[in-house]
C-alpha positions as CSV (number, residue, x, y, z in Angstrom):
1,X,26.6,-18.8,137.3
2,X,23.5,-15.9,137.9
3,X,23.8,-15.2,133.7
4,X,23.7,-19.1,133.3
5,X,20.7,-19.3,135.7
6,X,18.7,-16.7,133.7
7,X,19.8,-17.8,130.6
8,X,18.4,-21.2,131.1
9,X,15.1,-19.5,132.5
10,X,15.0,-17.2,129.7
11,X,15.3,-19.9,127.1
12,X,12.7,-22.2,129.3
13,X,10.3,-19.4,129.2
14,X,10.8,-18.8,125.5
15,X,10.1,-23.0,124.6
16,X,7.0,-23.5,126.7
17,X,5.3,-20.1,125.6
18,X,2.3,-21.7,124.5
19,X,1.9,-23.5,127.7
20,X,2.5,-20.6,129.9
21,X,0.5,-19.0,127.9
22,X,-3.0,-21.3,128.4
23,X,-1.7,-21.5,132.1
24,X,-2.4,-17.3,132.4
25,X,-5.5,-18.1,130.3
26,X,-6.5,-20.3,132.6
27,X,-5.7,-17.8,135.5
28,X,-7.6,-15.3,134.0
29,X,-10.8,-17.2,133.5
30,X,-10.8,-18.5,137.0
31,X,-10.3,-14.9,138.2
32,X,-13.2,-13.5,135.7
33,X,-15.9,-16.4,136.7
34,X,-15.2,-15.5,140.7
35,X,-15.6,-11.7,140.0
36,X,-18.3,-12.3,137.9
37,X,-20.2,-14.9,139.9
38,X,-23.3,-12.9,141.3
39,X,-23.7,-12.4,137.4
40,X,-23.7,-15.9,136.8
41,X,-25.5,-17.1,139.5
42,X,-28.3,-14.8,138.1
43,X,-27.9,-15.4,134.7
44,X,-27.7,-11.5,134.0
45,X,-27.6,-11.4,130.1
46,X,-27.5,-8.2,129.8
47,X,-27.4,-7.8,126.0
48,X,-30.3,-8.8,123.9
49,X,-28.0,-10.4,121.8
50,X,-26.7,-12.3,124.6
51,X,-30.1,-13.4,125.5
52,X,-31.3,-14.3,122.0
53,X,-27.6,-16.8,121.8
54,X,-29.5,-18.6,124.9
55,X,-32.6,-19.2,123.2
56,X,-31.3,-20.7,119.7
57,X,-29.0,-22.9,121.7
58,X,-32.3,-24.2,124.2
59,X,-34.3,-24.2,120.8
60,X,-31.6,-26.5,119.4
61,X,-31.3,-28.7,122.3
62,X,-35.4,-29.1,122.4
63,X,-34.9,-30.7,119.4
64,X,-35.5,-27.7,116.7
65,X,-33.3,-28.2,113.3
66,X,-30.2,-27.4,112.6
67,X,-30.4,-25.4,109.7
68,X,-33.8,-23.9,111.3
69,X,-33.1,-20.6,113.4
70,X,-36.2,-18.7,113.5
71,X,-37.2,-17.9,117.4
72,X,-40.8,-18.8,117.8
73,X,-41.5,-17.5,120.6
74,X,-41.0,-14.2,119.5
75,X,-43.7,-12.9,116.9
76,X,-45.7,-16.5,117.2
77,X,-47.1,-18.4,115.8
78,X,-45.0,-17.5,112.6
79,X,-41.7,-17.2,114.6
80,X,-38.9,-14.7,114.1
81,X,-35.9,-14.6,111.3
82,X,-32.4,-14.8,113.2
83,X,-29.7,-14.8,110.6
84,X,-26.8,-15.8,112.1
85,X,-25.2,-19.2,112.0
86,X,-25.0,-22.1,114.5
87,X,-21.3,-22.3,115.0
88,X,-20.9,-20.1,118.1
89,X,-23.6,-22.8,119.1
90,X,-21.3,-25.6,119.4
91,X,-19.0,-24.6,122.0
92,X,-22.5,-23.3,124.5
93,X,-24.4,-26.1,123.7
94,X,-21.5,-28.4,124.4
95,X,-20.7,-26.7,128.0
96,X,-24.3,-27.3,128.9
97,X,-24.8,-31.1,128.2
98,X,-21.1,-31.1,130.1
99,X,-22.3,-29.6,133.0
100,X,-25.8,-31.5,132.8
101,X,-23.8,-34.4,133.4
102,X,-23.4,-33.2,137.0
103,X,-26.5,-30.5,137.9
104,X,-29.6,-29.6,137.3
105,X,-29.9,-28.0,133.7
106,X,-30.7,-24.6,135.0
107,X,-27.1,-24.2,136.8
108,X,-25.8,-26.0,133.4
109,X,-26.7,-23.2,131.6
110,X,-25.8,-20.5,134.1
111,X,-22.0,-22.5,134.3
112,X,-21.8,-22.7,130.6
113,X,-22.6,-18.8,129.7
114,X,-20.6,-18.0,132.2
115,X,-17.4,-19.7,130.5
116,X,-18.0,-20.2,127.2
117,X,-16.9,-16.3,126.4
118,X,-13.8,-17.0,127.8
119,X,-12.8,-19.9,125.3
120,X,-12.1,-17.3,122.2
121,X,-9.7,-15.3,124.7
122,X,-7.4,-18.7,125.0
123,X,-7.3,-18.4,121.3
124,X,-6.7,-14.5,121.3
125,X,-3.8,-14.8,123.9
126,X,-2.2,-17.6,121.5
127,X,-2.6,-15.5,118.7
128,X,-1.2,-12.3,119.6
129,X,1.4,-14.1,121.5
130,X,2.7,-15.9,118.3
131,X,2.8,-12.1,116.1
132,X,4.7,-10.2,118.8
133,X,7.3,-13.1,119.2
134,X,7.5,-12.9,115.3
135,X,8.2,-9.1,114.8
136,X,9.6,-7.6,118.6
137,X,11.4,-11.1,120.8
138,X,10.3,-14.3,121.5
139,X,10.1,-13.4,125.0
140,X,7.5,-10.3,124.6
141,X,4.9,-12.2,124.5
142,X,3.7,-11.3,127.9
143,X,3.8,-7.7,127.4
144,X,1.1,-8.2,124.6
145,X,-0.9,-10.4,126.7
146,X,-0.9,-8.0,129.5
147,X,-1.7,-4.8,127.5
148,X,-4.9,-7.1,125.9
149,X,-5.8,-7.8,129.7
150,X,-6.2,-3.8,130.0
151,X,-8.1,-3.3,127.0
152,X,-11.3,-1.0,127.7
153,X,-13.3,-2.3,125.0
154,X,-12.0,-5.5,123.2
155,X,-12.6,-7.8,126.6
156,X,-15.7,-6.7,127.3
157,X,-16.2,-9.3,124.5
158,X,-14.9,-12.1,126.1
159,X,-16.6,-11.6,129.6
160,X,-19.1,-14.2,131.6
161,X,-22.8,-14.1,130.3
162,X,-20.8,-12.3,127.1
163,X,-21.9,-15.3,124.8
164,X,-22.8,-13.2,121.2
165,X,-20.5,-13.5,118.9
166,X,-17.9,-11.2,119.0
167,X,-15.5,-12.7,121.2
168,X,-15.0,-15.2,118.4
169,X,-15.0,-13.1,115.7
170,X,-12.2,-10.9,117.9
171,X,-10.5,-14.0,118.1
172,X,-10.0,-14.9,114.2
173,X,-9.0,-11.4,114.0
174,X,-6.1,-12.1,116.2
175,X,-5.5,-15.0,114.2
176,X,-5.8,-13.6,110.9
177,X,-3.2,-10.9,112.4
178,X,-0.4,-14.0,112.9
179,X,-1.2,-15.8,109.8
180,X,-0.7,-12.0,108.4
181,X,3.1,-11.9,110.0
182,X,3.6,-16.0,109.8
183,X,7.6,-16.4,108.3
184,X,6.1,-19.5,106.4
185,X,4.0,-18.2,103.9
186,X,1.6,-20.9,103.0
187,X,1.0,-21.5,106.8
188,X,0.2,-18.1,107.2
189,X,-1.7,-17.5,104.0
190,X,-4.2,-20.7,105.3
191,X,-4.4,-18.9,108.4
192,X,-5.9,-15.9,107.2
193,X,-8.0,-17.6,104.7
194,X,-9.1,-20.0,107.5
195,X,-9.9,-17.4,110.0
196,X,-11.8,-15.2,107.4
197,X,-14.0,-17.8,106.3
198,X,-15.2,-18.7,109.6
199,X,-15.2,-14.9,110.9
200,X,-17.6,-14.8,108.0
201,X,-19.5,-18.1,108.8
202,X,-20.4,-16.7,112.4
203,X,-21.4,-13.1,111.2
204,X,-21.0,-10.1,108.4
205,X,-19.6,-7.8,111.2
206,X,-15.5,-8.4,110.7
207,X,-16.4,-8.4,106.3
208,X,-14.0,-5.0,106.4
209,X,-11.8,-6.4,108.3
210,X,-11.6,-9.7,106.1
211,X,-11.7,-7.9,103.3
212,X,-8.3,-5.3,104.2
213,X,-6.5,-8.5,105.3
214,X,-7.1,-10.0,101.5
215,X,-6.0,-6.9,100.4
216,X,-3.3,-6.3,102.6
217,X,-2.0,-9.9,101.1
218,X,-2.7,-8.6,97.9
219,X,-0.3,-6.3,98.0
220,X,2.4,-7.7,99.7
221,X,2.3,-10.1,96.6
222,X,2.3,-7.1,94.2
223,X,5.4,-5.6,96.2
224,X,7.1,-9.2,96.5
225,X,6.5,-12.0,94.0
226,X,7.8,-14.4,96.4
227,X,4.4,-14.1,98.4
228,X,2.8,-15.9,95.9
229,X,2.4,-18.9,97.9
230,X,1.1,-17.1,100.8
231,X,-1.1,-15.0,98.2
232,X,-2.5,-18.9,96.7
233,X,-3.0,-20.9,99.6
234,X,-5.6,-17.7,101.1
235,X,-7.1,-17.7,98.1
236,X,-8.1,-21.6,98.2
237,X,-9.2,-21.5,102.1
238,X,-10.8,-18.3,102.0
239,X,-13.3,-20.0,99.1
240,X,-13.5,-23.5,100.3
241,X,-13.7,-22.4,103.9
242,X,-16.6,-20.3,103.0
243,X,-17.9,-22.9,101.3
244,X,-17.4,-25.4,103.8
245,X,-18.8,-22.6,106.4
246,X,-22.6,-22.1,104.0
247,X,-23.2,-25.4,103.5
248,X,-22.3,-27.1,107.1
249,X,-24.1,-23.5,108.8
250,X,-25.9,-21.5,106.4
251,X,-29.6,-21.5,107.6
252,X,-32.8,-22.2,105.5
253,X,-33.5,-18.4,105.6
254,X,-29.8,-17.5,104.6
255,X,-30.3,-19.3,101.0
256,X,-32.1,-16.1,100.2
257,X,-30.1,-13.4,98.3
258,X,-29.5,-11.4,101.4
259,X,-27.4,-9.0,102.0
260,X,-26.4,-9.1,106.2
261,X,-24.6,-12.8,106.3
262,X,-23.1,-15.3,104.6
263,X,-25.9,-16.0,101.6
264,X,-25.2,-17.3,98.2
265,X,-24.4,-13.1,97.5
266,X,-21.3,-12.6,99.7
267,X,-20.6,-16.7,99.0
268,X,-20.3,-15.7,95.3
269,X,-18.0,-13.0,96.1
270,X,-15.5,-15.0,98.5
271,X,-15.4,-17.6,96.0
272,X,-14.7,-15.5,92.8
273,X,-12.0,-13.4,95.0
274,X,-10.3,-17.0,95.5
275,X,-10.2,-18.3,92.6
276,X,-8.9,-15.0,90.8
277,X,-6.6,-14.4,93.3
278,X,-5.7,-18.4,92.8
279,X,-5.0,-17.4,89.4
280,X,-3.0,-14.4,89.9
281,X,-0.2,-16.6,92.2
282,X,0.0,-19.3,89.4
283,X,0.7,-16.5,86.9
284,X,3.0,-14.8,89.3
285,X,4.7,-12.5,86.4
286,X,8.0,-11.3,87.1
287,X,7.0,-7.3,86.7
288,X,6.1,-5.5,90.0
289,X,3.4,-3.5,87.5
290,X,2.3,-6.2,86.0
291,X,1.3,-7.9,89.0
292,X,-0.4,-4.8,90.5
293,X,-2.5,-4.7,86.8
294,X,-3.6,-8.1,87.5
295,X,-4.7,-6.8,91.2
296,X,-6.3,-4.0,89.9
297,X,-8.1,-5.9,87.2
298,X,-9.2,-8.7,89.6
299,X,-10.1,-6.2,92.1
300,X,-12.2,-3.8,90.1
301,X,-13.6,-7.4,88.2
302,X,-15.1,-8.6,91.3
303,X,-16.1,-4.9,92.1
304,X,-18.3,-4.5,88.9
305,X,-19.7,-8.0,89.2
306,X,-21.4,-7.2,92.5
307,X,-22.1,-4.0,91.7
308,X,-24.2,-5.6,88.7
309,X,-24.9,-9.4,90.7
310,X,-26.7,-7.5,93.0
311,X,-27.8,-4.3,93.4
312,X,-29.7,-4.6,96.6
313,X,-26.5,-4.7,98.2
314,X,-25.2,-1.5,97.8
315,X,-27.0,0.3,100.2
316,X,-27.5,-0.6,104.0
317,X,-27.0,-4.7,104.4
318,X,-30.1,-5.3,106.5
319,X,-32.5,-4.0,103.7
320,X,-34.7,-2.5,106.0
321,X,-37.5,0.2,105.4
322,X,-37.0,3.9,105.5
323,X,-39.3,4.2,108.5
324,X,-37.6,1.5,110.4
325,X,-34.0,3.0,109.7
326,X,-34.8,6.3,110.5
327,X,-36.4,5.6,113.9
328,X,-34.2,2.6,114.3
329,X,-31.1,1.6,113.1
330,X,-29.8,5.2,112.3
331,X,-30.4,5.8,116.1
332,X,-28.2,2.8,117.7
333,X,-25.4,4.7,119.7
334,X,-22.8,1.6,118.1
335,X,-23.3,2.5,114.9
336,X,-22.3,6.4,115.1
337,X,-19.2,7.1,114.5
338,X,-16.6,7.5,117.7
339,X,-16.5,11.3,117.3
340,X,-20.0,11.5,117.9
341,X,-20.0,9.9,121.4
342,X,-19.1,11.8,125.1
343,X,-15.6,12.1,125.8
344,X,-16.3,9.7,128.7
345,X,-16.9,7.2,126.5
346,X,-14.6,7.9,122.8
347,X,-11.5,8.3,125.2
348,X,-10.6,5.1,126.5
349,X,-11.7,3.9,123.3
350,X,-9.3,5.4,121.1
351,X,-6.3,6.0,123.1
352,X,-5.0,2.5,122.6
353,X,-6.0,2.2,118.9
354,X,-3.6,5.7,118.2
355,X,-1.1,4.5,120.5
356,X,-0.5,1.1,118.5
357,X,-0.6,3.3,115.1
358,X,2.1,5.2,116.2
359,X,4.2,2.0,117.5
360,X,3.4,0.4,114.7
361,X,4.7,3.1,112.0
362,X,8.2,3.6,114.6
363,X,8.3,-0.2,114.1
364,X,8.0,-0.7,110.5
365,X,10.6,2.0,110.3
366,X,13.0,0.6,112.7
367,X,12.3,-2.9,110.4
368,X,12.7,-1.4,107.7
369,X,15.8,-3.6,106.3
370,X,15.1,-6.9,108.4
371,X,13.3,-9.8,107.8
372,X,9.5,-8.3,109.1
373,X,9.1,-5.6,107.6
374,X,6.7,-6.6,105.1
375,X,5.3,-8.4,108.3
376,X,5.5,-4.5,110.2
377,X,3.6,-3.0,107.2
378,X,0.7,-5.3,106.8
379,X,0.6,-4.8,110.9
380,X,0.4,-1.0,110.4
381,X,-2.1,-1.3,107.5
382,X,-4.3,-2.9,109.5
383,X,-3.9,-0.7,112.3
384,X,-4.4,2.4,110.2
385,X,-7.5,0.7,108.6
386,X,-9.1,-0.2,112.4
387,X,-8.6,3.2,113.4
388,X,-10.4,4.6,110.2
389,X,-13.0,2.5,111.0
390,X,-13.4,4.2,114.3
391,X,-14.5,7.2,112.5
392,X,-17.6,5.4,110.8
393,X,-18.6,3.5,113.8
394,X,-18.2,3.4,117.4
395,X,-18.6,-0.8,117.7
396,X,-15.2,-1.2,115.5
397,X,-13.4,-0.3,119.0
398,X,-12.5,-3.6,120.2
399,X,-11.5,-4.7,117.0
400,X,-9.5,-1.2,116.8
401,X,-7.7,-1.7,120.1
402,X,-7.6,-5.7,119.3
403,X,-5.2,-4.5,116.1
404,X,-3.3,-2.2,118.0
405,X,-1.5,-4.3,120.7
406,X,1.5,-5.3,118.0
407,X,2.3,-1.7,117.8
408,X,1.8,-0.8,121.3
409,X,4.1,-3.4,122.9
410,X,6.4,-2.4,120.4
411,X,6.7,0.3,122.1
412,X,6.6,-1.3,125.6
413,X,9.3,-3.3,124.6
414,X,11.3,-0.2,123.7
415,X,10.5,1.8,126.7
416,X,10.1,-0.5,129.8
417,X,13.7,-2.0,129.6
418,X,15.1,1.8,129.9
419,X,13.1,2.3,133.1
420,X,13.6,-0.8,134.8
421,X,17.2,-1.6,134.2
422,X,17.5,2.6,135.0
423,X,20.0,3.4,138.5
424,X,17.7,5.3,140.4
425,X,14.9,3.2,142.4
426,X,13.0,5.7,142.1
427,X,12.9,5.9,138.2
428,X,12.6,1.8,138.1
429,X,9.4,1.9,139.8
430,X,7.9,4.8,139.6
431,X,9.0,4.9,135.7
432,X,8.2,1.7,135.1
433,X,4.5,2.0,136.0
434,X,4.1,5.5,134.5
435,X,5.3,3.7,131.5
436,X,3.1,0.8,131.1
437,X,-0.1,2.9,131.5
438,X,1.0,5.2,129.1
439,X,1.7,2.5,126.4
440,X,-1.0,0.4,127.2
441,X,-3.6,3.1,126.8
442,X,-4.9,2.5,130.5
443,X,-4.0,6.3,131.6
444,X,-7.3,6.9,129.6
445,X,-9.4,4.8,131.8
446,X,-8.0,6.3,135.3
447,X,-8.3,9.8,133.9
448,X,-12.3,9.2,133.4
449,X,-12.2,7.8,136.4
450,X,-10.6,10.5,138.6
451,X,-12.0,13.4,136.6
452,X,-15.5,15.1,135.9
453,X,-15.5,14.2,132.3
454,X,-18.3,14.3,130.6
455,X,-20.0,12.8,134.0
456,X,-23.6,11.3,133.3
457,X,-26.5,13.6,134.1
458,X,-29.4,12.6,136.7
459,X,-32.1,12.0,134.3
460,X,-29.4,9.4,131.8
461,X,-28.3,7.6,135.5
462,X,-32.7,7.4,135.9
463,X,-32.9,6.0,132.6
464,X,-29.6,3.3,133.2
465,X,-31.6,1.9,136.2
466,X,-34.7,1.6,135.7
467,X,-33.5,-0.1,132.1
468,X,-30.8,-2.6,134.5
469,X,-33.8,-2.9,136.7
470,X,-36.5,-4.7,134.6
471,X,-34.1,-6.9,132.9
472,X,-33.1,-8.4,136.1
473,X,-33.8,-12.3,136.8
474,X,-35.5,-11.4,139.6
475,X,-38.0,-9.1,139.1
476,X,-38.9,-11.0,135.7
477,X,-39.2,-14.7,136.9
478,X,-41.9,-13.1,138.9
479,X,-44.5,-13.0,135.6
480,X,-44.1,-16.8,136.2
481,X,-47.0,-17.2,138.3
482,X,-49.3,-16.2,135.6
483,X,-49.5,-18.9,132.6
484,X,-47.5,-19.0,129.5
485,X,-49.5,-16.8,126.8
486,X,-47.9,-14.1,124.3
487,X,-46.9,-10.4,126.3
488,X,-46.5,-6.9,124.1
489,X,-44.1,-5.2,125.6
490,X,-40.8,-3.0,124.1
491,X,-38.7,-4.6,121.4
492,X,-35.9,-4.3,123.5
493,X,-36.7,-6.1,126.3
494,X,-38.4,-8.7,124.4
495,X,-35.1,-11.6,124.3
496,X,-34.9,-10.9,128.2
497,X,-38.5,-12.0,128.6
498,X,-38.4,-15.2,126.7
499,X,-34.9,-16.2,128.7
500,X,-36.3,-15.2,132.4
501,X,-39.9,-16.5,131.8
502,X,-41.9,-19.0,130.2
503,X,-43.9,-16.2,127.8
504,X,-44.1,-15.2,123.9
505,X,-43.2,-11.7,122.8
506,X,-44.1,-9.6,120.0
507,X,-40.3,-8.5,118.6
508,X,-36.7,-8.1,119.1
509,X,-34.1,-5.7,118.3
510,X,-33.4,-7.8,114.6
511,X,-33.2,-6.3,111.2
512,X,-35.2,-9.0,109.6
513,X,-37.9,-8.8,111.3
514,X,-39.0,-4.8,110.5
515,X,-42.4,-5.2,110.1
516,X,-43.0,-6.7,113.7
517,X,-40.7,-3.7,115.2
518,X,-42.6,-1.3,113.6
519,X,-45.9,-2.9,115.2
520,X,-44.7,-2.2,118.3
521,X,-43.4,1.4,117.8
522,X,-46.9,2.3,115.5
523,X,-48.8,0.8,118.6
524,X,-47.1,2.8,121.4
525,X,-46.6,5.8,119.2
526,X,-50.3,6.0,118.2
527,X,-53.1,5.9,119.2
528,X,-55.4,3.8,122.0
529,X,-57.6,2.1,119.2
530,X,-54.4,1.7,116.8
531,X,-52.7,0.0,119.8
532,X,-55.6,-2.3,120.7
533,X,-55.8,-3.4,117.3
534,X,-52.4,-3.7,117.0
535,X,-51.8,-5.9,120.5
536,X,-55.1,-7.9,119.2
537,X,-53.7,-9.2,116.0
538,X,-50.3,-10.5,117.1
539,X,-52.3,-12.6,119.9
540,X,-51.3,-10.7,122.7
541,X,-53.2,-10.9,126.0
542,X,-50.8,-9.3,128.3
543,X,-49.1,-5.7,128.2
544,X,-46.0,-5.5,130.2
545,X,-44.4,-2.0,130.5
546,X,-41.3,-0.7,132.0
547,X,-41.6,2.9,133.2
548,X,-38.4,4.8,132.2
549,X,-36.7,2.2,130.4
550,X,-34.5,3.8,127.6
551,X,-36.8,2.5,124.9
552,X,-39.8,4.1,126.4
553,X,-38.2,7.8,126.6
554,X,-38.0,7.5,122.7
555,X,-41.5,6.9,122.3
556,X,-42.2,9.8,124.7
557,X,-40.3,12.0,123.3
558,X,-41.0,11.4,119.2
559,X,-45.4,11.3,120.0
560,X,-46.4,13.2,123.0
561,X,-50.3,12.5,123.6
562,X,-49.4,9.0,122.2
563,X,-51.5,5.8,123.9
564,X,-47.7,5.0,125.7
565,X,-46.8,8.4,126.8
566,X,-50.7,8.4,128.4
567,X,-49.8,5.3,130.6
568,X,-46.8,6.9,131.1
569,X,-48.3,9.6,132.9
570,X,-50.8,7.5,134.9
571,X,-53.6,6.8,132.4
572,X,-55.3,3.4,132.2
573,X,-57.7,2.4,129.4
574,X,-60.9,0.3,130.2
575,X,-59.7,-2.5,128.1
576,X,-56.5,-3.1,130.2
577,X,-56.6,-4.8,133.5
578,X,-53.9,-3.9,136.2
579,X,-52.4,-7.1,137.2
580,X,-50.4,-7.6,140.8
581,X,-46.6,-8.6,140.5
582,X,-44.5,-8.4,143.3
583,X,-44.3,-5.6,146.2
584,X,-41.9,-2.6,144.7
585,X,-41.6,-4.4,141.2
586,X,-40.3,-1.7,138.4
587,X,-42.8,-3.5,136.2
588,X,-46.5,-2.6,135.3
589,X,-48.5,-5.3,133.7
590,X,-51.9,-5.4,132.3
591,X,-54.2,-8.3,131.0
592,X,-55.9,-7.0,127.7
593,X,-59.5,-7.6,127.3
């Protein structure tokens, strides 16, 4: 009767998956938007990406175009170049006009950036939950979920106020990852095509990533000629999804022949790849070597065609100048590889991402005569490819930890089961939870917790507050008394300003916009008259600083005697007016005569 009894549950659990599965989603989020309310309430967009979301969303709900996505109130009157794409849009956008229905349209937004991060995890779960039922049980679904929940890195992406990008770029990952290890081929193969096409639509960052799951198709074609419908029905909604994706997104700007999103260069590209790779399942010959010739030849094809297409594209993607890349871009912490970064920081990291490497190599092994292995393989692949990433730059870590749950509850699923079915109590619980935070990676996390690693010095913690400080809603909103009119200040606190206050800025930490960047570094780098002149042409009649902020130290530090590092030590030229704020404000504005 007790074996009945769980045998029904068991196979209950197993059919309504996908429900439970939205029902712990749902869990989740409600947990995440009370733990994260004072965020919420405050609106505390702490990423300038985050901030900049906000402001094409209100620009597109004022009534700006579609297809138009310069800012203009950074850099006005001329505006500034974002080159991303409206469909993360939608879902924000649609939240707020939602919540309009019943508040004000300042707690609309704060209510709609405070969920709408969480929508791609409901996807994520789904995902991940479909490829672990396919290669371990169709009850381990759970397991993969929970190790995802404990992810250092990857839901960071999916947090309230977290409303860039990534979490939906993370979450066509996952699905490109279960259309990768989908039984039905053409299913899967649309899947991965699908999800590629509109990772690409949103944003360049996940091209790798699209480009190793083509591959990774690719071969398993070469390796099994039954794959060859899998192999033709990518290739058809990778390039009509793409397509579909420029034309129904693609902004005026992004007709250019840029290189850093989804322009007629990289559509040219995803559209040749298809229809070769079209070609090579209809062909389908019967000789593993012929088939990998034809890769080969396709591959290296659409290789030299780029190569010789475009040119401009074969160095850095945002085509920026050697000034701005040397005291910009090369200098973003996210962009250096992992190995570069403290220990404090690397560790919990890339624990998980080597833990699922290894799980998924033991698995691919253990598979090695079944059904999923080819599934197993492309898993590992991927795995091994996230983690090589790692190594070129820190910001492939959620992705890298994202690829390595398969592989980890692999392993969990091995290992749990022998603790808790084990006769000692002791063993079952103690063993048990030693066990899960070793698979999951978690152990990483406690140990920089509990242990002077790498423990930040006075002068970085100085630098973190005063940096969280000005960007507060608080101490912001405060410039609000003073009327609207265009404020210099640093590049990086520039998206904050135009969120928190009814005020222009000068620039943004965007690639596109290089020339407008370097203003602002030339003017606090150089000297008083080269700043004057500098804050006079953009239209600038306030000067807001922020004492300490990380932005300012570089300035500091690359041009002592310069007109910031002056101010920064107290001097105050004639031509700048002190203005009052607020009692204890971090902030230091001027009015420029």
């Amino acid at each position: 009767m007790k074996e009945a009894s769980l045998g029904r549950l068991e196979a209950g659990f197993d059919r309504h998956w996908k429900l439970l599965t939205l029902i712990a989603w749902a869990a989740v989020t409600a947990w995440f938007v009370y733990d994260r309310w004072n965020q919420i309430r405050w609106m505390s967009l702490g990423d300038t990406d985050d901030n900049m979301r906000l402001m094409q969303v209100r620009a597109w709900l004022g009534g700006q175009g579609w297809y138009d996505l310069r800012q203009y109130r950074l850099n006005p009157p001329v505006g500034f170049d974002i080159h991303w794409s409206r469909l993360v849009d939608l879902p924000i956008a649609g939240l707020i006009l939602f919540f309009r229905l019943f508040t004000s349209n300042s707690w609309a937004e704060r209510l709609a950036v405070g969920i709408a991060p969480l929508i791609p995890l409901s996807i994520t779960m789904l995902a991940l939950g479909a490829t672990v039922r396919r290669l371990i049980a169709p009850a381990a679904w759970p397991l993969a979920i929970a190790f995802l929940l404990g992810t250092a890195a990857t839901m960071l992406m999916f947090m309230p106020e977290r409303i860039d990008h990534h979490g939906w770029q993370l979450a066509m990952l996952s699905v490109t990852v279960a259309g990768l290890c989908d039984p039905q081929a053409r299913r899967g193969g649309m899947m991965v095509g699908l999800a590629s096409a509109a990772s690409l639509t949103i944003g360049l960052e996940m091209l790798p990533y699209a480009a190793m799951a083509g591959a990774i198709i690719a071969l398993r074609w070469v390796w099994d000629r039954g794959e060859a419908p899998r192999l033709g029905i990518y290739a058809l909604t990778l390039g009509g999804g793409s397509a579909a994706g420029f034309v129904a997104f693609a902004s005026n700007a992004n007709y250019a022949m840029r290189c850093d999103a989804l322009t007629p260069v990289w559509l040219s590209v995803t559209m040749a790849a298809g229809a070769l790779l079209f070609v090579l399942a209809r062909v389908n010959p019967a000789s593993r070597g012929a088939r990998l010739s034809l890769a080969l030849v396709a591959g290296g094809g659409i290789a030299i065609g780029f190569a010789m297409l475009f040119p401009q594209c074969l160095t850095r993607p945002e085509q920026v100048s050697p000034e701005l890349q040397r005291n910009w871009l090369n200098n973003v912490r996210e962009a250096k590889p992992i190995y570069k970064h403290p220990l404090r920081m690397a560790l919990p990291i890339i624990v998980l991402p080597l833990i699922g490497l290894f799980g998924a190599i033991w698995a691919t092994w253990a598979a090695r005569a079944t059904r999923v292995a080819g599934s197993w393989a492309a898993v590992t692949l991927f795995t091994a490819f996230a983690c090589m990433m790692l190594l070129w730059q820190a910001r492939a870590g959620p992705a890298a930890q994202l690829l390595a749950v398969p592989g980890a509850a692999a392993l969990g699923w091995l290992i749990l089961p022998w603790f808790l079915n084990h006769r000692l109590l002791v063993v079952r619980v103690g063993g048990t939870v030693a066990g899960f935070l070793l698979v999951s990676g978690l152990f990483a996390g406690l140990a920089i917790k509990w242990f002077p690693i790498d423990r930040p010095k006075a002068y970085a913690k100085r630098v973190n507050a005063a940096t969280g400080n000005c960007m507060r809603t608080t101490v912001l909103s405060r410039l609000n008394r003073y009327p609207a009119q265009t404020v210099f200040t640093f590049v990086d606190l520039g998206p904050r300003l135009i969120v928190t206050t009814h005020h222009s800025a000068i620039a943004g930490p965007y690639h596109r916009n290089g020339d407008a960047i370097l203003d602002v570094q030339h003017a606090f780098q150089g000297s008083e008259a080269q700043a004057r002149g500098i804050m006079k042409r953009h239209g600038a009649t306030l000067l807001l600083l922020c004492p300490n902020m990380s932005e300012s130290t570089n300035y500091r530090a690359r041009a002592p005697g310069s007109f910031y590092d002056r101010m920064a030590s107290g001097w105050v030229p004639g031509w700048l007016v002190p203005l009052p704020i607020a009692k204890g404000s971090p902030l230091r504005l001027y009015r420029i005569e």
